[in-house]
C-alpha positions in Angstrom: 0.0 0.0 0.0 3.0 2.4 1.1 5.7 2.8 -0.8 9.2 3.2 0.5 9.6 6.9 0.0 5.9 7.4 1.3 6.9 5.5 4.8 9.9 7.8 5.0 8.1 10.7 4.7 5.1 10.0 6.9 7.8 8.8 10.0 9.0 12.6 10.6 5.4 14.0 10.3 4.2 11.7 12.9 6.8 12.3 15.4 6.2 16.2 14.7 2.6 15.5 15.1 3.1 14.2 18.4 4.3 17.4 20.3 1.9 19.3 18.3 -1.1 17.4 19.7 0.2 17.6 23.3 0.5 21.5 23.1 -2.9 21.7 21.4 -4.3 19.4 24.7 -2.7 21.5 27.1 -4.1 24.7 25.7 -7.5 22.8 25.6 -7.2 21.8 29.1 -6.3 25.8 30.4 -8.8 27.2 28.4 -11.3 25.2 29.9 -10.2 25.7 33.4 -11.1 29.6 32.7 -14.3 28.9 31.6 -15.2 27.6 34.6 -13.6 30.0 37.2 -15.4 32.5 34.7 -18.4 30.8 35.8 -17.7 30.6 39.4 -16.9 34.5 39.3 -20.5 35.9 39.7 -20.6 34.2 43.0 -17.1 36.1 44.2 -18.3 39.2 42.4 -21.6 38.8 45.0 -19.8 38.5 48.0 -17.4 41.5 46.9 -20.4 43.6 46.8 -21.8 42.3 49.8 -18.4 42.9 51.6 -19.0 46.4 49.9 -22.0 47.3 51.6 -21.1 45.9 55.0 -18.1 47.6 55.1 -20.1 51.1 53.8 -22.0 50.9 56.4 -19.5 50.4 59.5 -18.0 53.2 58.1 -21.2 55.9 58.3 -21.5 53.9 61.8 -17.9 55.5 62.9 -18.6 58.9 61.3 -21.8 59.0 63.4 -20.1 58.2 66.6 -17.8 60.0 65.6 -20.0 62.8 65.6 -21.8 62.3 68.7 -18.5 62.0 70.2 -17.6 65.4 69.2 -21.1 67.0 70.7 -20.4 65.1 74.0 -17.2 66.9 74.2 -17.7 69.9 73.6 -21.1 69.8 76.1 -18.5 68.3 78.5 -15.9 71.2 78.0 -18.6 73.8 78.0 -20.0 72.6 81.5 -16.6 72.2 82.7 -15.8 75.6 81.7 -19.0 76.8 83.9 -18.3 74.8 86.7 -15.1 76.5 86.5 -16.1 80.0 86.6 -18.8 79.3 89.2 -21.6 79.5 86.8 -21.4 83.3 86.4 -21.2 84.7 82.9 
């Protein structure tokens, strides 16, 4: 069926082929492992927002204490400065 010169020349193209096929499998394989962490992503990209609004909140939490500390310091100064001065203006 094969002729000498055919065998000869199919030999080298098969052991070229080889390499060639095991580079094309890896690439398979890694693109789909990003197809399925791209799938997986929408479930991180939830908890990122959640995280988001948690940590949005705390923060208008320490701005209000914040603030109320403020006012109970200067109440606290302002007394302390009329206890001082024997609550006479």
């Amino acid at each position: 069926m094969f002729g000498p010169q055919t065998l000869a020349l199919l030999i080298p193209i098969l052991a070229l082929m080889i390499p060639i096929v095991a580079i094309l499998l890896a690439h398979q394989r890694r693109m789909a492992e990003i197809v399925h962490q791209s799938a997986r992503l929408p479930d991180a990209s939830h908890e990122i927002a959640a995280l988001r609004h948690e940590i949005r909140e705390l923060k208008e939490l320490v701005h209000q204490q914040a603030i109320l500390f403020d006012n109970v310091q200067s109440r606290g100064s302002t007394d302390l400065g009329e206890r001082l001065s024997g609550g006479q203006p």
